[in-house]
NURO-298481 format. One record per residue (C-alpha): residue in three letters; residue number from 0; x, y, z; chain. Coordinates in pm, 1 decimal, padded with zeros to 6 digits. Last residue first. Layout:
N
[ALA,NUM,[X,Y,Z],A] ...
//
This chain:
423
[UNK,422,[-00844.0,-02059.0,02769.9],A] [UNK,421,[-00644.4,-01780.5,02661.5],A] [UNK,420,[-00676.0,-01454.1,02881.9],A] [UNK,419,[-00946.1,-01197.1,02723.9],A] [UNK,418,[-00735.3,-00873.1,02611.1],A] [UNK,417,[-00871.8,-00822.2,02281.8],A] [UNK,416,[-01229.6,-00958.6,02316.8],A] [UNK,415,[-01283.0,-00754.1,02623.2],A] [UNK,414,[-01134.1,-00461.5,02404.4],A] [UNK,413,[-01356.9,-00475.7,02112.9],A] [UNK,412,[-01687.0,-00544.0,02383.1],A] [UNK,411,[-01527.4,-00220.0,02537.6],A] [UNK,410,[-01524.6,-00022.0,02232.3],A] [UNK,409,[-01844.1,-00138.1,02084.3],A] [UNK,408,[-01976.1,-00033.7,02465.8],A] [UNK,407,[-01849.2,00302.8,02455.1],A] [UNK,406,[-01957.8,00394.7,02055.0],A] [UNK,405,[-02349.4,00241.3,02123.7],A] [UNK,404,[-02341.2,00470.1,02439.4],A] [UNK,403,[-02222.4,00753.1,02188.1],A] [UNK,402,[-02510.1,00670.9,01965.9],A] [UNK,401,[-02796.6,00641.8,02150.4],A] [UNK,400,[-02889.1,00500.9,02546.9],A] [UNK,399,[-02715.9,00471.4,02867.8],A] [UNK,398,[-02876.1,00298.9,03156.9],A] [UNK,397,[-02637.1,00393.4,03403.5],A] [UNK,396,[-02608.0,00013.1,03543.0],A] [UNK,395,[-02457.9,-00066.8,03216.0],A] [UNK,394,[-02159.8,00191.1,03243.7],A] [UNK,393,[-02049.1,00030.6,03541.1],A] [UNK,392,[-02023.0,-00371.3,03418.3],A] [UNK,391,[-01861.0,-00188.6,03104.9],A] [UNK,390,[-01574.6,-00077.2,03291.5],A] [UNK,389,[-01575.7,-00351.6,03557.7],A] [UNK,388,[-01509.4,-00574.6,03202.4],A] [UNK,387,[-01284.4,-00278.6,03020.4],A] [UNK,386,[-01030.5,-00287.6,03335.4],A] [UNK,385,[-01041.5,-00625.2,03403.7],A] [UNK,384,[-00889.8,-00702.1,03055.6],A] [UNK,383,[-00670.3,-00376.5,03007.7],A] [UNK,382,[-00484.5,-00510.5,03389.0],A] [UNK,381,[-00619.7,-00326.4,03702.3],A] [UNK,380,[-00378.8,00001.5,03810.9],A] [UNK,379,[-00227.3,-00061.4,04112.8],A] [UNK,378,[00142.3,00078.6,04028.0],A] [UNK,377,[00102.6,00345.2,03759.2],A] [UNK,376,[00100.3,00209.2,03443.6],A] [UNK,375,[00320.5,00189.1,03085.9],A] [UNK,374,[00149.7,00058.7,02766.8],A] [UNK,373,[00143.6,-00312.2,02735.2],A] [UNK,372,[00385.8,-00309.8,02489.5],A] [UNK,371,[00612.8,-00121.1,02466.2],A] [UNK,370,[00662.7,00071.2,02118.5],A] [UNK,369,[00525.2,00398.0,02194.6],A] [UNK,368,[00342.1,00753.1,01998.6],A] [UNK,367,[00205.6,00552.7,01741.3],A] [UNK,366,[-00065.2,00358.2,01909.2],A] [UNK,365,[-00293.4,00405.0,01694.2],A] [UNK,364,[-00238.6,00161.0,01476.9],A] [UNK,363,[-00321.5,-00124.5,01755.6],A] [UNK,362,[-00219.9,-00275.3,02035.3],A] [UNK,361,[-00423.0,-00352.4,02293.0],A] [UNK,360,[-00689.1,-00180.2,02621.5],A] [UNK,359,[-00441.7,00116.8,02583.1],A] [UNK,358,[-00384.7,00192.3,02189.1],A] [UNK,357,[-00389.3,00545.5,02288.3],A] [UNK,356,[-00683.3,00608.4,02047.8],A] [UNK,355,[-00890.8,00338.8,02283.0],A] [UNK,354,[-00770.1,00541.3,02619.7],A] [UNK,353,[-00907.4,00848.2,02498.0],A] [UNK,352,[-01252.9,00730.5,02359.2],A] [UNK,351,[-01332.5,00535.0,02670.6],A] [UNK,350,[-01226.6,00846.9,02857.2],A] [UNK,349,[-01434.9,01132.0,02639.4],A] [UNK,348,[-01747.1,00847.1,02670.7],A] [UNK,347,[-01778.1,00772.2,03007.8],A] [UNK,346,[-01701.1,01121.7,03126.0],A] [UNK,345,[-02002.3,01198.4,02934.1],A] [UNK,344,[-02208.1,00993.6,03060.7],A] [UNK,343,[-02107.6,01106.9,03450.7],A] [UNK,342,[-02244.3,01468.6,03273.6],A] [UNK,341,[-02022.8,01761.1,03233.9],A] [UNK,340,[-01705.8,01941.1,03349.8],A] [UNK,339,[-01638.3,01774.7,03699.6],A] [UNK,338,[-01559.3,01454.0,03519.0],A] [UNK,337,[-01482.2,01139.1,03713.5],A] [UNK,336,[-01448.0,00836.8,03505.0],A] [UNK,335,[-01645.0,00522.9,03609.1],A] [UNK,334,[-01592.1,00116.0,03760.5],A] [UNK,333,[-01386.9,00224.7,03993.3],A] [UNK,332,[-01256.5,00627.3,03996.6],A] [UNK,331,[-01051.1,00665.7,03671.5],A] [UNK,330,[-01011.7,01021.1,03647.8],A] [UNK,329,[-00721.7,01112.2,03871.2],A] [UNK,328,[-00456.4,00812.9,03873.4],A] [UNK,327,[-00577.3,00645.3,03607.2],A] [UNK,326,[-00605.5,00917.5,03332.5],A] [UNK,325,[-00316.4,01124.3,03501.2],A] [UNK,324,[-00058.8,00829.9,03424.0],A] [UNK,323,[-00177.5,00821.3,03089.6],A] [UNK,322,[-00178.3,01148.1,03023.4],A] [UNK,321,[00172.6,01182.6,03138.3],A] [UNK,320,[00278.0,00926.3,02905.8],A] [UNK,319,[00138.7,01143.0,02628.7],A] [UNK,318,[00314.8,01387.2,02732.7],A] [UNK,317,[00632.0,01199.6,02693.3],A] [UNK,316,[00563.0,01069.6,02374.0],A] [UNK,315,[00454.1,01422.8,02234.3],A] [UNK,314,[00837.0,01547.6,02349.1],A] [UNK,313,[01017.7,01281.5,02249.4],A] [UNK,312,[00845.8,01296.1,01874.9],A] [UNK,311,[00932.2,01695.0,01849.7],A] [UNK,310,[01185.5,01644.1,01592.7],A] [UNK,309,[01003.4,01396.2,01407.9],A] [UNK,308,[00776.0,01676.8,01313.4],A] [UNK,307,[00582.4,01566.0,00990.9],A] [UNK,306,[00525.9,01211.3,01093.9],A] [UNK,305,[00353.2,01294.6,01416.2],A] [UNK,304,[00116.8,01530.9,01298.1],A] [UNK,303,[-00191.9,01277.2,01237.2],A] [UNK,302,[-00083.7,01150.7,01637.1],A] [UNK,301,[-00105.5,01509.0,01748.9],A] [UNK,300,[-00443.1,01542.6,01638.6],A] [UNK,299,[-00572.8,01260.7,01815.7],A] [UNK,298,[-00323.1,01279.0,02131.3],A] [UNK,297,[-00455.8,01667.0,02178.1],A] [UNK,296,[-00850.4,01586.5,02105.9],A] [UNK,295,[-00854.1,01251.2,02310.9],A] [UNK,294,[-00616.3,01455.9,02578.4],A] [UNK,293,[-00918.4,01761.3,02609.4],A] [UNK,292,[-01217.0,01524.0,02691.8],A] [UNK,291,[-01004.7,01308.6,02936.0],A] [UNK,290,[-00897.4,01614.9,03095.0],A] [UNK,289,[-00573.9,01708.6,03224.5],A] [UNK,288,[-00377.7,02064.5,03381.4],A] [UNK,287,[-00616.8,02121.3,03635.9],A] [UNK,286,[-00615.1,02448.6,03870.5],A] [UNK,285,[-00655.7,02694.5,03609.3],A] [UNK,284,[-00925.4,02519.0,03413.1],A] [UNK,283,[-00959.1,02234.9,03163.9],A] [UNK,282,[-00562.1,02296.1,03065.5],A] [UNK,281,[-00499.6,02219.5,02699.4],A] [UNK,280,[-00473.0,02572.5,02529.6],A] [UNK,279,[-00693.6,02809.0,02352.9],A] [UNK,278,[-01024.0,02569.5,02452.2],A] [UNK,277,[-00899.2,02521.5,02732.9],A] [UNK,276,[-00682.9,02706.8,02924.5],A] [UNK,275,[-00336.8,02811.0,02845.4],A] [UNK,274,[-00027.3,02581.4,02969.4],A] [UNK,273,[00012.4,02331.1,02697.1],A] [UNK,272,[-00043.2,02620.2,02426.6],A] [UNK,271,[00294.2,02522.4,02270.8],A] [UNK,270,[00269.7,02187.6,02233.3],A] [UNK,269,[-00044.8,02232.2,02064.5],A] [UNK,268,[00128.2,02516.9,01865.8],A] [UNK,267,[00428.0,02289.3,01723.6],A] [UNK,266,[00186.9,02031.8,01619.2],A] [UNK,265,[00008.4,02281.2,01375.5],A] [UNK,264,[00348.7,02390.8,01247.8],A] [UNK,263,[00396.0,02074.6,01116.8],A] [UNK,262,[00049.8,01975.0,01008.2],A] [UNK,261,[00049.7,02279.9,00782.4],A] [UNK,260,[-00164.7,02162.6,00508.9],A] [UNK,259,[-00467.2,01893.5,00587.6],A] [UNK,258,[-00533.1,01548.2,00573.6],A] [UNK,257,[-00563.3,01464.1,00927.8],A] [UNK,256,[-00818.9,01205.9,00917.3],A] [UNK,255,[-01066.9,01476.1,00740.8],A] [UNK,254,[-01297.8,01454.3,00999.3],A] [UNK,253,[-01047.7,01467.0,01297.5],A] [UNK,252,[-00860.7,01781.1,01114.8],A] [UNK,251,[-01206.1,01956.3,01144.7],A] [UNK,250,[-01312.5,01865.5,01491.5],A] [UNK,249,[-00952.7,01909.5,01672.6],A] [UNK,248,[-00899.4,02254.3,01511.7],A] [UNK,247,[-01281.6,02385.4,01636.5],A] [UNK,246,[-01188.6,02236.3,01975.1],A] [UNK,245,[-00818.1,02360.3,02035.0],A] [UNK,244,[-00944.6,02712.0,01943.1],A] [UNK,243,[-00671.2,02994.7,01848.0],A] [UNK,242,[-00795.5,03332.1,01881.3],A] [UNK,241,[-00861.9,03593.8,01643.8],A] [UNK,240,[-00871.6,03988.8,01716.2],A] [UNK,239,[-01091.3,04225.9,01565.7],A] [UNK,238,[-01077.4,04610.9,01690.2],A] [UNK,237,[-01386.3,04840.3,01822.3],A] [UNK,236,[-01290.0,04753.0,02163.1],A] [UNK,235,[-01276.0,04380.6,02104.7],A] [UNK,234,[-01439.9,04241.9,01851.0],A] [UNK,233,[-01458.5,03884.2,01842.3],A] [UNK,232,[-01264.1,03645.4,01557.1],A] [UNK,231,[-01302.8,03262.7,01600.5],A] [UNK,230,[-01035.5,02993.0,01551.5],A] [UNK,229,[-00901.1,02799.2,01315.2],A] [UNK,228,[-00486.3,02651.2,01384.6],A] [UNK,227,[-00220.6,02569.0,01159.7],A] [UNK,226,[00021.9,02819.1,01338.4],A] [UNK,225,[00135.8,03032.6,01067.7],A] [UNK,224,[-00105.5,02935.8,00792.5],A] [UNK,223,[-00437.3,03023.0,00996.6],A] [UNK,222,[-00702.1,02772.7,00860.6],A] [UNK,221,[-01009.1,02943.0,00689.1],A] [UNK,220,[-00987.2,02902.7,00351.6],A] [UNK,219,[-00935.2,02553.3,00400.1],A] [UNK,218,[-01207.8,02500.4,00626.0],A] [UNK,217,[-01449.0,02694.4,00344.3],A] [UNK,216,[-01308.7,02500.7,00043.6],A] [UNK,215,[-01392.6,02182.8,00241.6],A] [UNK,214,[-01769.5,02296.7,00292.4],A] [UNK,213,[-01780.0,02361.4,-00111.4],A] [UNK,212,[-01607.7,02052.5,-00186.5],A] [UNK,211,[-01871.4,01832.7,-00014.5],A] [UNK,210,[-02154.6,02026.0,-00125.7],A] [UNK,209,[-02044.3,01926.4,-00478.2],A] [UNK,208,[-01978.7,01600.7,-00399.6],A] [UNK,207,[-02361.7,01617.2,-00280.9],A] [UNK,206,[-02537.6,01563.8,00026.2],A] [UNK,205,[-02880.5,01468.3,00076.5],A] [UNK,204,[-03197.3,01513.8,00273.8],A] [UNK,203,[-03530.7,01401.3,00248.1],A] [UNK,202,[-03570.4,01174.2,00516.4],A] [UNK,201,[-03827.8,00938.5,00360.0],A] [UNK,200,[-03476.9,00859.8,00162.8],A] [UNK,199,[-03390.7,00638.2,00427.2],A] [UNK,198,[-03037.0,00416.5,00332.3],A] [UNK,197,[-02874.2,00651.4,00152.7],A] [UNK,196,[-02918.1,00891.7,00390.2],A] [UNK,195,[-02813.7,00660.9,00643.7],A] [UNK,194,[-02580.4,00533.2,00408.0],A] [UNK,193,[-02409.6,00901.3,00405.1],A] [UNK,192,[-02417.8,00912.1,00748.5],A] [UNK,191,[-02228.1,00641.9,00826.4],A] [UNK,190,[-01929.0,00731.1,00566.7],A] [UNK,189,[-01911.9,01069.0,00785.3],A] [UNK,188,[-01788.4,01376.0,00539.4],A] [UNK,187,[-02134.8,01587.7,00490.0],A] [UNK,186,[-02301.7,01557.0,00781.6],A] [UNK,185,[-01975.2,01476.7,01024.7],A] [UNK,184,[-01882.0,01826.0,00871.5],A] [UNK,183,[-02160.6,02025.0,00941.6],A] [UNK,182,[-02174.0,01855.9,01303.5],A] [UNK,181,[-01863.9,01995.9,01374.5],A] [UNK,180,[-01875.3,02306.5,01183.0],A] [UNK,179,[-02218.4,02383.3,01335.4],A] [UNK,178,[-02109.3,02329.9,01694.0],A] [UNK,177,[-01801.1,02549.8,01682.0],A] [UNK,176,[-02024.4,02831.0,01505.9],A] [UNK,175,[-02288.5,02802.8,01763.2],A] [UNK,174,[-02048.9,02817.7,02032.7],A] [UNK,173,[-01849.9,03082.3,01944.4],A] [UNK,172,[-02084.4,03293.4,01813.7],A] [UNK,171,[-02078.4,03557.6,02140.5],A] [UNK,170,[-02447.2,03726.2,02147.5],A] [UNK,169,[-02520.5,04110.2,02278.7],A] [UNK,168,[-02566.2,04150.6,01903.2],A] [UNK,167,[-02363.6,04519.3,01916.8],A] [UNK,166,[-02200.9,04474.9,02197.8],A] [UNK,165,[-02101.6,04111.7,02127.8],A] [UNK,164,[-01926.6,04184.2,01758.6],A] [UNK,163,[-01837.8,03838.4,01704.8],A] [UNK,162,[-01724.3,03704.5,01398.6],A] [UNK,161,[-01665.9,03356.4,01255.9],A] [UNK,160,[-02045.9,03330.8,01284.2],A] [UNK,159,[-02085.5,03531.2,00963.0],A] [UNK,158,[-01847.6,03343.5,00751.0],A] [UNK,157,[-02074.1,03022.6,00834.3],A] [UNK,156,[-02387.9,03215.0,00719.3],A] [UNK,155,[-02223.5,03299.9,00386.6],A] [UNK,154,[-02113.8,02952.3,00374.2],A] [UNK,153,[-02482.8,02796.5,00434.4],A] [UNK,152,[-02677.6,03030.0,00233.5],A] [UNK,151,[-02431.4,02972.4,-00060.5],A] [UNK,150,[-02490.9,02599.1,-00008.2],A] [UNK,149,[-02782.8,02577.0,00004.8],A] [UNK,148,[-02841.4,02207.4,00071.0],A] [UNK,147,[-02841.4,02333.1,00465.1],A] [UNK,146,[-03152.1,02518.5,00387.3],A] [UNK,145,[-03321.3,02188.3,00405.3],A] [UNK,144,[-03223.1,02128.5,00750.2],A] [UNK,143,[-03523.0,02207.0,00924.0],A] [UNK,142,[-03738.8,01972.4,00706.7],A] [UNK,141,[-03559.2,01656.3,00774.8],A] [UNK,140,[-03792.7,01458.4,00671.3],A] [UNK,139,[-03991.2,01202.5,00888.0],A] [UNK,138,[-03913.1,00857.5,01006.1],A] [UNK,137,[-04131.1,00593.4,01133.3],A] [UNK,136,[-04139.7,00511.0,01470.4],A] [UNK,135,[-03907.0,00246.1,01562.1],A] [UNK,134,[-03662.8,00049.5,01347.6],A] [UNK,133,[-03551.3,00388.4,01144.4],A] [UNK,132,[-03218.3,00453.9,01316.1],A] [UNK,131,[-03134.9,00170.1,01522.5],A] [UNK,130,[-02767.7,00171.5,01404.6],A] [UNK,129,[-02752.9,00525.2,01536.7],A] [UNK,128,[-02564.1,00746.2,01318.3],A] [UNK,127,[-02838.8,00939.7,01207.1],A] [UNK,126,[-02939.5,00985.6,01555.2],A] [UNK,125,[-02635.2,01192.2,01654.3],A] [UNK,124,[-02634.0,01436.2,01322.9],A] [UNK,123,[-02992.9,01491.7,01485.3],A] [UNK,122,[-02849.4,01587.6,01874.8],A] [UNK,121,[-02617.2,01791.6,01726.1],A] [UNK,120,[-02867.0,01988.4,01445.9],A] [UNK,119,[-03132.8,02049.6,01729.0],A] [UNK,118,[-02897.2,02295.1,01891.4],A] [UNK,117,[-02867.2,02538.0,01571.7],A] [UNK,116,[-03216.4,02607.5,01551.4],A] [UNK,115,[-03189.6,02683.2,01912.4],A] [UNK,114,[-03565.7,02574.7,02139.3],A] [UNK,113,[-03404.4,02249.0,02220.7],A] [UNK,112,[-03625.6,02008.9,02392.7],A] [UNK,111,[-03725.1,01884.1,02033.2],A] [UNK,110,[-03350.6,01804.3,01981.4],A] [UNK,109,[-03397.2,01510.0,01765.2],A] [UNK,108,[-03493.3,01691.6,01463.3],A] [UNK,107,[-03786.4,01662.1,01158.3],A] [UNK,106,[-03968.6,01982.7,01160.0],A] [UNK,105,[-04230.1,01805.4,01382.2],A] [UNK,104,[-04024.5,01697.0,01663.7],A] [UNK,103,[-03785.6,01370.3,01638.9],A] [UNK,102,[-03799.2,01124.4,01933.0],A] [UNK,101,[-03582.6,01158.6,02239.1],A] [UNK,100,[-03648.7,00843.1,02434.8],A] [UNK,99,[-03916.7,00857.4,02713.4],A] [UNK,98,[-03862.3,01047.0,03058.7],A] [UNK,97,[-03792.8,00860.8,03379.7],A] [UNK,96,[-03740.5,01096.0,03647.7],A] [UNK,95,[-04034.3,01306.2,03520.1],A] [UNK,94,[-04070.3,01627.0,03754.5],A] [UNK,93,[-03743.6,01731.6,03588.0],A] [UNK,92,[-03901.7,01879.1,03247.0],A] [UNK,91,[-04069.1,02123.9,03462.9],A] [UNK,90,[-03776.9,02259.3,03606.2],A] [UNK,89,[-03564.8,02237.7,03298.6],A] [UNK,88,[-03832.1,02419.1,03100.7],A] [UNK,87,[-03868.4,02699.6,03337.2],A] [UNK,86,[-03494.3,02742.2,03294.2],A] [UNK,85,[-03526.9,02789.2,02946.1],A] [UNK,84,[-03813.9,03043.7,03022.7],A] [UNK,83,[-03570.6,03222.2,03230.3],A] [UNK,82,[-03249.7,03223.9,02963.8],A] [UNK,81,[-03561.5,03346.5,02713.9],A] [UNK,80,[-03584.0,03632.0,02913.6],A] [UNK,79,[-03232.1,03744.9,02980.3],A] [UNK,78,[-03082.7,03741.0,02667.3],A] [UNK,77,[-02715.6,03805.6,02731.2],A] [UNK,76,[-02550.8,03543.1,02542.7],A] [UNK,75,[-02304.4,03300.1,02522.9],A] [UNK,74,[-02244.0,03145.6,02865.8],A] [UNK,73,[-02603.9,03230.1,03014.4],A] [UNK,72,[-02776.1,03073.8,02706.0],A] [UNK,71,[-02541.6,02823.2,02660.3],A] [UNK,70,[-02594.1,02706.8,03037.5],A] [UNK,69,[-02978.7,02720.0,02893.4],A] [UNK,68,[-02938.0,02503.5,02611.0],A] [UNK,67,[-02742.3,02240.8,02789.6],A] [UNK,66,[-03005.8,02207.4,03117.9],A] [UNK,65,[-03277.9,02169.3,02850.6],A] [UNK,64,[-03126.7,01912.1,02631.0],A] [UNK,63,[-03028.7,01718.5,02948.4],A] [UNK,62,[-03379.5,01762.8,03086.9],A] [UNK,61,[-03506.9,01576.3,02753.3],A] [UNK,60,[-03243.2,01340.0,02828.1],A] [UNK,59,[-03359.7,01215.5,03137.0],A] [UNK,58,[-03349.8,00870.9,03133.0],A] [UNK,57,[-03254.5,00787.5,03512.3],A] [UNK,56,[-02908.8,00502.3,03612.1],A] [UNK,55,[-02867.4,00640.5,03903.2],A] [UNK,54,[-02566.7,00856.3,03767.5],A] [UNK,53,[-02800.1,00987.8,03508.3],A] [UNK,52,[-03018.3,01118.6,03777.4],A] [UNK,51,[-02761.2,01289.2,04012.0],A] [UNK,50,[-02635.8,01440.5,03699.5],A] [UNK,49,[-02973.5,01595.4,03628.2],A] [UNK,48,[-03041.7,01706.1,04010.9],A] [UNK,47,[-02684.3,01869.5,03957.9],A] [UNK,46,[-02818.4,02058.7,03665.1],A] [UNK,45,[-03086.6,02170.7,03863.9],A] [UNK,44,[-02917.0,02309.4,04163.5],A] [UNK,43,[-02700.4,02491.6,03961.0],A] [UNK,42,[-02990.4,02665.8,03756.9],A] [UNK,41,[-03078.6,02900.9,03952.6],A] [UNK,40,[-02758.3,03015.1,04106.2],A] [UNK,39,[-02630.4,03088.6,03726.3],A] [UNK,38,[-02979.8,03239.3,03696.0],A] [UNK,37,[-02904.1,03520.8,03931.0],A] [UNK,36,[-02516.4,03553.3,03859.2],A] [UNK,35,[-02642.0,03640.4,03512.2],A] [UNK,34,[-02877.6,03909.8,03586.5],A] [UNK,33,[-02653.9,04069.3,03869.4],A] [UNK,32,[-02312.5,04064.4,03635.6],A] [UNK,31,[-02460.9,04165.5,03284.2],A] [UNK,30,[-02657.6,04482.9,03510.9],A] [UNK,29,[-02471.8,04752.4,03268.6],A] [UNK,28,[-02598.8,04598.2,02924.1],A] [UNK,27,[-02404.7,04593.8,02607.1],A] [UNK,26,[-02121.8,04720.2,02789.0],A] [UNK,25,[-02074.0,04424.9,03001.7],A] [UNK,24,[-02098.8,04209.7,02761.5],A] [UNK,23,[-01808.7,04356.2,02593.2],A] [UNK,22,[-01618.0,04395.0,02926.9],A] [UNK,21,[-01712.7,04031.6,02965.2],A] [UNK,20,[-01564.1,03858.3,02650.4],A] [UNK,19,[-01254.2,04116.2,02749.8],A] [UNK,18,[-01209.7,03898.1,03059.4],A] [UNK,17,[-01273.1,03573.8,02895.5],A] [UNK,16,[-01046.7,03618.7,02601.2],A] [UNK,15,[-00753.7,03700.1,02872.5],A] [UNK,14,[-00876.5,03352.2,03066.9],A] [UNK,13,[-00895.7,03181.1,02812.6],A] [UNK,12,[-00466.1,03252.9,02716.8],A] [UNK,11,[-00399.6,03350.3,02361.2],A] [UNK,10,[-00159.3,03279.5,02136.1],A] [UNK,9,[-00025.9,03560.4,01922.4],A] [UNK,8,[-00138.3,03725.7,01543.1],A] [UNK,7,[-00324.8,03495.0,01445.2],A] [UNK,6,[-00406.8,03603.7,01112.0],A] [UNK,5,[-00801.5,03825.8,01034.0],A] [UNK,4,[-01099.9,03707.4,00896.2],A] [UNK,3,[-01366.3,03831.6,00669.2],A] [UNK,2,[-01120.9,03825.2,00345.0],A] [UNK,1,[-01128.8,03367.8,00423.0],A] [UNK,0,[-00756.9,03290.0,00429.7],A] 
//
């Protein structure tokens, strides 16, 4: 383990780490609660004018950008200002109902209606994945991620995130940490990528085997040995304590297929943390036990764990099951997913991707967790074949564009195929 980090020492429930996230915020600045609850009412409206817009089928992801970096703004730090002229943004942003595709800005990333160094990275790791990439407007380096090649610079900056000391930075790292490991790591490990690189050296950006096992060395260094887990560290009250993240375990084991140490013990805390909130446990909030976003990670990372704790294989069957059953009882809603947690896009894409690593539309290696075949249903549920055709019939009339609407409709093209009755 990394010397700037601390063990696990229990599991953690959200909303504990939530309460003493605030009492740290709170005594960075006395008036945390006013200021915050201000813009929170500010920008609800607006976000809800965005998801009004994608749901009819309105580009308006330069106002999605905006609307993102300011809820991080009010959910991770306490800078007022900039919160407000983020906010501005949105506002102005939204008198275009029909904005243009996100193109890259002048230092070379598709976030230019991010104002976050680390927010543009996402959004570009995103691009360079599109199959399009490069038969538009011509490319330009990617001149704000050159310091990524340093890879001292990069670690040491890494090992700084893990912490957060919010009363003295009045900043929680979560976020940007979580965000940079995942993207960091579809950078340097992602096949696609690679050719991209490969593929446009106008970019000017490239990633070495030795960059490769110098990012690995870090995630290794930092996975807790007793429960498998990585997680952030805050200071709280003057002492550190580490949490266990769902997301940030999800991301790394997904983009190393699973091969990592400790997969055993590593399925024993998912099962474990079934009833803490997400992102320490599985439950979206306190009144929801499911989400489509959460069971892709937890049936992903429990499937590369499955062969290393057969004693526990009832048990992840079972829940799986009850994913399922959730999935098209509660979610599916006609020809879309409801998700009360982000965009109607975005429930698109965490369900599509659930149901496709459950080896629902067909068979397939995923599928680990049963042997019948088809998969288990409540009554009235439409068969795999009608499913993914009203499926993609829906997410067509949203007008969905880049790489995660080029992942949904590979997946439901794959499954139409599939599941099409013989002639």
């Amino acid at each position: 383990m990394s010397p700037e980090l601390h063990p696990i020492r229990a599991l953690i429930d959200r909303g504990d780490v939530l309460l003493r996230i605030k009492h740290e915020f709170q005594a960075a600045d006395p008036d945390y609660d006013r200021r915050r609850a201000a813009l929170w009412a500010r920008l609800t409206p607006l976000a809800d004018q965005v998801d009004k817009l994608q749901e009819q089928g309105h580009a308006v992801d330069c106002s999605q950008q905006h609307r993102l970096e300011a809820q991080w703004l009010l959910n991770y730090t306490a800078d007022w200002p900039r919160a407000e002229t983020t906010l501005g943004d949105l506002e102005t942003s939204l008198a275009n109902h029909d904005q243009p595709p996100l193109a890259q800005d002048p230092g070379g990333s598709w976030g230019p209606c991010c104002s976050e160094p680390y927010r543009k990275l996402e959004p570009t790791v995103g691009a360079l994945q599109d199959p399009t990439l490069g038969k538009g407007a011509a490319l330009q380096p990617l001149a704000f991620m050159a310091k990524f090649q340093d890879m001292d610079w990069l670690v040491a900056n890494l090992q700084r995130l893990q912490v957060s000391d919010i009363r003295q930075t009045r900043r929680n790292n979560r976020d940007e940490l979580g965000s940079l490991q995942d993207s960091l790591a579809q950078l340097f490990f992602k096949s696609a990528i690679a050719a991209a690189l490969n593929a446009h050296p106008e970019l000017q950006f490239s990633v070495t085997p030795q960059m490769t096992d110098r990012l690995w060395a870090y995630f290794v260094a930092n996975q807790d040995a007793d429960t498998g887990f990585w997680g952030p560290t805050y200071i709280f009250d003057g002492q550190p304590v580490r949490v266990q993240d769902l997301s940030f375990t999800f991301h790394i084991a997904h983009f190393r297929k699973g091969n990592i140490a400790n997969l055993a013990r590593l399925v024993d805390t998912t099962l474990r943390i079934k009833d803490l909130r997400y992102p320490a446990g599985w439950k979206p909030d306190d009144k929801r036990q499911y989400s489509d976003h959460n069971n892709y990670d937890l049936v992903t990372l429990l499937g590369y764990g499955w062969k290393q704790a057969p004693a526990l294989q009832p048990r992840i069957a079972a829940e799986i099951q009850a994913m399922v059953d959730w999935c098209m009882t509660q979610s599916l809603d006609g020809d879309r997913f409801r998700n009360p947690d982000g965009s109607p896009l975005d429930a698109f894409y965490d369900a599509v991707c659930f149901l496709r690593q459950i080896g629902f539309f067909y068979s397939s290696a995923s599928r680990y967790w049963t042997t019948a075949d088809p998969i288990p249903v409540p009554p009235g549920t439409p068969t795999p074949y009608a499913l993914c055709r009203k499926l993609k019939a829906g997410y067509q009339s949203m007008n969905p564009t880049g790489p995660d609407a080029a992942t949904v409709f590979a997946v439901l093209d794959d499954a139409i195929a599939h599941t099409a009755p013989s002639a």
